[in-house]
Each structure stands twice: as structure tokens, then as C-alpha cells.
Residue, then its C-alpha position, 0 to 999 in steps of 0.5 A: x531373616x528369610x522367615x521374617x521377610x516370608x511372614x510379613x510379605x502376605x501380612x504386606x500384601x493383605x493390608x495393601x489390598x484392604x486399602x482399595x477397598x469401597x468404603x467411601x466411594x459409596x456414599x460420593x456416588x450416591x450424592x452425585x445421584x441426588x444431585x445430578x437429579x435435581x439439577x435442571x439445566x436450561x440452555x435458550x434455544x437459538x434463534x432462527x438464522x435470517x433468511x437472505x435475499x439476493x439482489x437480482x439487477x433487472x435492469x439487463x438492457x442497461x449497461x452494467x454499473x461495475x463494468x470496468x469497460x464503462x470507465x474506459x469508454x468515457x476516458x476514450x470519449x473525453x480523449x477523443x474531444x480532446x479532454x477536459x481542459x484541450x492542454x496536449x503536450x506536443x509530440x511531433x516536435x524532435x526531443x531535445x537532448x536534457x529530456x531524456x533525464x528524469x528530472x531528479x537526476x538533473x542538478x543545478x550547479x551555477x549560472x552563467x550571464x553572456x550578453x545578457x542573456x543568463x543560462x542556467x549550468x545543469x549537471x547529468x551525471x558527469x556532463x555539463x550543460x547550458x540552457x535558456x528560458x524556453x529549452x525543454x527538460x525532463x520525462x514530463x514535457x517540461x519548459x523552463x520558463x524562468x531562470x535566477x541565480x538559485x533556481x530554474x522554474x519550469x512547467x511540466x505537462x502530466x496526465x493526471x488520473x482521469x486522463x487529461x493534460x494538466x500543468x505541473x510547476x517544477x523547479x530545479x534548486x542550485x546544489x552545494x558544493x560538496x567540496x571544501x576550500x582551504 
């Protein structure tokens, strides 16, 4: 058995190398030739990049339009004549105890007529208060100017985005009792 695997491993080993041999390589590198010579290949030239031209702003003399300090200057001119519509709100008076709130966090829970005058029952957290037409309420310089059974209506006085005081209504809804009744 030794002298058969001895025989056959040369015969083995000549025909592997018989099969790297350049038969038909020869004629696939021959076509590529040809075909690689007669293929032309057109690629369109770029075009030319545009040139840019920086504006230059020759108005130097001029106050510079995107200067953020041009806005604050006319805001400071239109507060120092008393804005457009003359509406302030007035800050030398003492603040009253409900204007300490946000006005979100207020809630109405009843009303309450007492010699025919009728208060409105407000909520702050776990106290109670009574107020009339004409009290204040709330951050944003509010007046309650009307009061009924389910609403107290007030104006506000807000700064809006030019800066000047305008009038804003507002109004607090009564609250549901979240309690239920046997």
C-alpha cells in the first residue's frame, strides 16, 4: 500500500500543477486589449464656479441696520414718552395681599352677598379670602372689575413685545367641588 500512495502522489501533484496552467487566459487578456482601445470615454468638463462678490455696506456714517443696540434705543425713546398708548400700571401704591399669587394658582370656590354687596370666595392654597370689585389680584397688576355667581372678571396690565402697557381681561372660574355627597 506504501508503493501505491508513493506512485500516485507525483502522478497527484503533476496533474494539479497542469491545472494552473495559461490556456485560456491568453485570449481574455487579448480582448481586453482590444476592447479597452477602442472604448473612448468622454467626461463633460466642469463648469467654472461663480465668482462671489462681498457686499460691502458704505454707508459707514450711518447707524448700522442689524445693530441690536438700534432697537433698544427706540424702545428707550418710546418709554421715555411714556409709550404708545400712555397705560402705566402704578407702582407706588402698597400691594395688596392676593397680588403676591400667580393668578393660576387663585381659585374661586363660592360667592357671598353681605348687605348687598357681593364678595367673591378665593382659594390660595389652604386659605380663604373675600374680595370686592375694585381689589387687586394677581402678578400682572389685575383689578377685579366685575364679580357674579360663577366668575370674577378682572383686567390685567401686561407689557407686551414692544414694551408698552396694554390691557389684558381675565377672568377666574368657580371650581367644582371635588367632594361628593351621600
Amino acid at each position: 500500500m506504501k508503493m501505491l500512495t508513493d506512485s500516485l502522489l507525483p502522478l497527484l501533484l503533476m496533474l494539479l500543477l497542469a491545472g494552473c496552467g495559461d490556456s485560456d487566459v491568453q485570449e481574455v487578456r487579448t480582448w481586453m486589449k482590444e476592447v479597452d482601445a477602442q472604448t473612448k470615454v468622454q467626461v463633460p468638463p466642469l463648469a467654472a464656479p461663480k465668482t462671489f462678490i462681498p457686499f460691502a455696506y458704505a454707508h459707514k456714517d450711518e447707524q448700522d441696520p442689524f445693530n441690536p443696540n438700534k432697537l433698544l434705543a427706540e424702545l428707550a425713546k418710546l418709554a421715555a414718552a411714556g409709550g404708545v398708548s400712555g397705560l402705566r400700571p402704578d407702582t407706588e401704591r402698597r400691594k395688596e395681599l392676593l397680588e403676591t399669587y400667580p393668578l393660576d394658582t387663585i381659585q374661586m370656590v363660592g360667592t357671598i352677598e353681605k348687605k348687598g354687596v357681593i364678595y367673591a370666595v378665593l382659594q390660595v392654597d389652604r386659605a380663604v379670602h373675600q374680595v370686592v370689585v375694585g381689589q387687586h389680584l394677581g402678578q400682572n397688576f389685575g383689578r377685579i372689575t366685575r364679580i357674579d355667581d360663577t366668575t370674577v372678571s378682572l383686567k390685567e396690565i401686561v407689557q407686551d413685545a414692544t414694551g408698552d402697557w396694554v390691557e389684558r381681561l381675565s377672568r377666574l372660574e368657580l371650581q367644582e367641588s371635588k367632594e361628593t355627597t351621600k
